[in-house]
C-alpha positions as CSV (number, residue, x, y, z in Angstrom):
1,X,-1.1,37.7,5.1
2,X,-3.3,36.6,8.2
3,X,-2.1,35.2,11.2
4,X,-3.8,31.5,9.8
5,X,-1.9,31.7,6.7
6,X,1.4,32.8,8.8
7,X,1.0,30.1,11.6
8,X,0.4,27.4,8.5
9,X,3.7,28.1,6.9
10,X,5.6,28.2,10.3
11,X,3.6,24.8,11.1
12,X,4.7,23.4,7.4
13,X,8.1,24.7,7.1
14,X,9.3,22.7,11.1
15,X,6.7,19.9,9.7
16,X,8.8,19.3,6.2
17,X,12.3,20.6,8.1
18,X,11.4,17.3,10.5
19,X,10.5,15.1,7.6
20,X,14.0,15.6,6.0
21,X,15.7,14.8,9.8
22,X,13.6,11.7,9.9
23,X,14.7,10.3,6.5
24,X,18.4,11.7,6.7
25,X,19.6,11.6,10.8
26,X,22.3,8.5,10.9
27,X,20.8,7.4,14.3
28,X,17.6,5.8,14.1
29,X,16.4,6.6,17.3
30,X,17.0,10.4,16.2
31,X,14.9,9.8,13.6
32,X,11.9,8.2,15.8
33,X,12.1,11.7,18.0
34,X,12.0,13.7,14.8
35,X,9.2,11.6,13.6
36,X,7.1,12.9,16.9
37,X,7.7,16.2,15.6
38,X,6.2,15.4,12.2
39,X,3.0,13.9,13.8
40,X,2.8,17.0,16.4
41,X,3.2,19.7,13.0
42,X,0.0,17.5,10.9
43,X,-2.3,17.8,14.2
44,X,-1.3,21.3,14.6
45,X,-2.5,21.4,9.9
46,X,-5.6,19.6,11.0
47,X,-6.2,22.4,14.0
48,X,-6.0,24.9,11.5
49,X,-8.6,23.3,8.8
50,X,-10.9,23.0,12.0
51,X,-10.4,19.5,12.3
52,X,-10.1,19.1,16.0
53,X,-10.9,15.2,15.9
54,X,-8.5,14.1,13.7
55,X,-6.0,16.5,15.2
56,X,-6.1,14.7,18.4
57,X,-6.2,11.2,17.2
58,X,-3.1,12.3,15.2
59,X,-1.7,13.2,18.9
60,X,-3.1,10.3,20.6
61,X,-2.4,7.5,18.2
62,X,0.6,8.8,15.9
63,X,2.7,10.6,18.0
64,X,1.9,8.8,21.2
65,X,1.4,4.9,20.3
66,X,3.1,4.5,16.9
67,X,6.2,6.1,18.2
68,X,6.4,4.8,21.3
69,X,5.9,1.5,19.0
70,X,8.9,2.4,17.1
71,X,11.1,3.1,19.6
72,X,10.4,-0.1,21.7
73,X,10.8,-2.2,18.2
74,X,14.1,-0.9,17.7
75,X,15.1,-1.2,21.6
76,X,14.5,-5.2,21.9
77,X,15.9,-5.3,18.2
78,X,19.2,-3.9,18.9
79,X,21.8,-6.0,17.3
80,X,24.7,-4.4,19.2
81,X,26.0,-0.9,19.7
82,X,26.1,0.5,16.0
83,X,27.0,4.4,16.2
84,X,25.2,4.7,12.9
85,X,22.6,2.5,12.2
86,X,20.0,4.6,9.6
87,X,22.9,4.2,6.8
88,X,22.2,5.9,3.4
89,X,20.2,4.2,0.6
90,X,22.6,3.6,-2.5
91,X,19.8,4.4,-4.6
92,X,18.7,7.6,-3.3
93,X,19.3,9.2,-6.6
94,X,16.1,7.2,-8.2
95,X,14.2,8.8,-5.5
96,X,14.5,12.1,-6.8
97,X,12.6,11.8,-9.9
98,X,9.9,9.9,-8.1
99,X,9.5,13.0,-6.0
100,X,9.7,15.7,-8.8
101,X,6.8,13.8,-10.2
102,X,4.4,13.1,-7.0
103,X,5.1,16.9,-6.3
104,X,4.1,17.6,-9.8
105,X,1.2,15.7,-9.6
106,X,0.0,17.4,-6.5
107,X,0.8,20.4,-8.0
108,X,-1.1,20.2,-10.6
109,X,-4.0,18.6,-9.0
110,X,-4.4,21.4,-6.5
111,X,-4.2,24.5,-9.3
112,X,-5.1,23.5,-12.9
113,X,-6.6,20.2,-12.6
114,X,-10.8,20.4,-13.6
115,X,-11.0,18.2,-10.9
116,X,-9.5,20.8,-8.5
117,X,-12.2,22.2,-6.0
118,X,-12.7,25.4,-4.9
119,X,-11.6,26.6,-1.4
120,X,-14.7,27.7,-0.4
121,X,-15.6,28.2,3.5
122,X,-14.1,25.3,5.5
123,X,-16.5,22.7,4.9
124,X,-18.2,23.8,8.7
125,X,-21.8,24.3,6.6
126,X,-22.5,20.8,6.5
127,X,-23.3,20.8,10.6
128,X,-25.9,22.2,12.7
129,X,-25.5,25.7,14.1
130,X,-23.6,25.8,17.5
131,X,-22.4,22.1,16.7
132,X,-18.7,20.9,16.1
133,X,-17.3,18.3,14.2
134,X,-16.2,16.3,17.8
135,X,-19.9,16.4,19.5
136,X,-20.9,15.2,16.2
137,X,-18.7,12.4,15.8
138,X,-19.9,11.6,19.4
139,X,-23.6,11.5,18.5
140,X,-23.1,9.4,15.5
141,X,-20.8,6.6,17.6
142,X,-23.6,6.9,20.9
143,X,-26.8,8.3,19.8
144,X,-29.5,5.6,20.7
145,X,-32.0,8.0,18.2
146,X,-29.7,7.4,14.7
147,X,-27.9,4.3,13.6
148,X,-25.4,4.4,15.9
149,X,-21.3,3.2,15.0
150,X,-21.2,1.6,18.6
151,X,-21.0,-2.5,16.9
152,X,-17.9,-1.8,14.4
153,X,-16.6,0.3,17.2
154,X,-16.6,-2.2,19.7
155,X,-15.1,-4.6,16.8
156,X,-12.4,-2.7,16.0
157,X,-11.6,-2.6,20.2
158,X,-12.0,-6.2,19.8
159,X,-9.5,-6.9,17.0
160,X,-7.0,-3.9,18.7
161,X,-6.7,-6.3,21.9
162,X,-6.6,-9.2,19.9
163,X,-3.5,-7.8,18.0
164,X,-1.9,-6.8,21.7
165,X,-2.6,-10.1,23.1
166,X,-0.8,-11.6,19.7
167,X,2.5,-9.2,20.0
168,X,2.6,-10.1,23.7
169,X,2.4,-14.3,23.0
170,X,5.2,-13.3,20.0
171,X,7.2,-11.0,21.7
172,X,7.3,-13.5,25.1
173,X,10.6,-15.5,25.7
174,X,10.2,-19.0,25.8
């Protein structure tokens, strides 16, 4: 085994060991902290599949924004001072069939399926020599030589503050 291959199973062991405290913790908030550890374990998966981009987004935006998201939604929506307020689904039982099959599915996507590909070299052939995925990214948002991404980049900005401005005027006490 090499140290890759060890460091993903120690990276996917806390990452699923953090998924099951996020869905069974009875305080919510627990679950919220838990969830940061989720996010942290996939960017540390996409370091490993030489994905550095995606690895920090998945820092910046998951376990930075969408948690502290989280945790301020469930601060102003405190109804009072539950001790346990992430109770147990009643139908939790119906859940575990619906898992036994996505697993499956997965399972048999990744080994048997004809439409299963190959793990052949990690995809780092389609770029330049000397060039990583991140400067690449860059030239294809900035580069004034190729089309450049700069218009629906500057949209989405747009529609992002457009969305803050809108939770600000909704979340504003009259």
């Amino acid at each position: 085994m090499d140290l890759a291959t060890l460091i993903f199973w120690i990276i996917a062991i806390i990452l699923v060991g953090s998924a099951l405290l996020v869905v069974s913790l009875p305080q919510i908030v627990h679950s919220a902290l838990a969830l940061i550890v989720v996010f942290a374990m996939a960017a540390g998966i996409y370091l490993l599949l030489n994905a550095e981009f995606i690895a920090i987004v998945q820092i910046l935006i998951y376990a930075g924004a969408v948690t502290i998201l989280i945790l301020f939604a469930l601060m102003l929506t405190r109804q009072g001072t539950n001790v346990e307020s992430n109770p147990n689904n009643r139908q939790w039982w119906l859940a575990l069939p619906i898992c036994a099959l996505v697993g499956a599915g997965i399972i048999f996507a990744v080994t048997i399926s004809p439409h299963a590909i190959s793990n052949v070299g990690n995809g780092a052939g389609q770029l330049p020599p000397n060039i990583n995925n991140v400067v690449r990214i860059g030239q294809l948002l900035y580069s004034p030589t190729t089309y450049s991404y700069v218009l629906p980049f500057e949209i989405a900005s747009l529609v992002l503050l457009v969305a803050i401005i809108g939770a600000i005027v909704i979340g504003r006490e009259d």
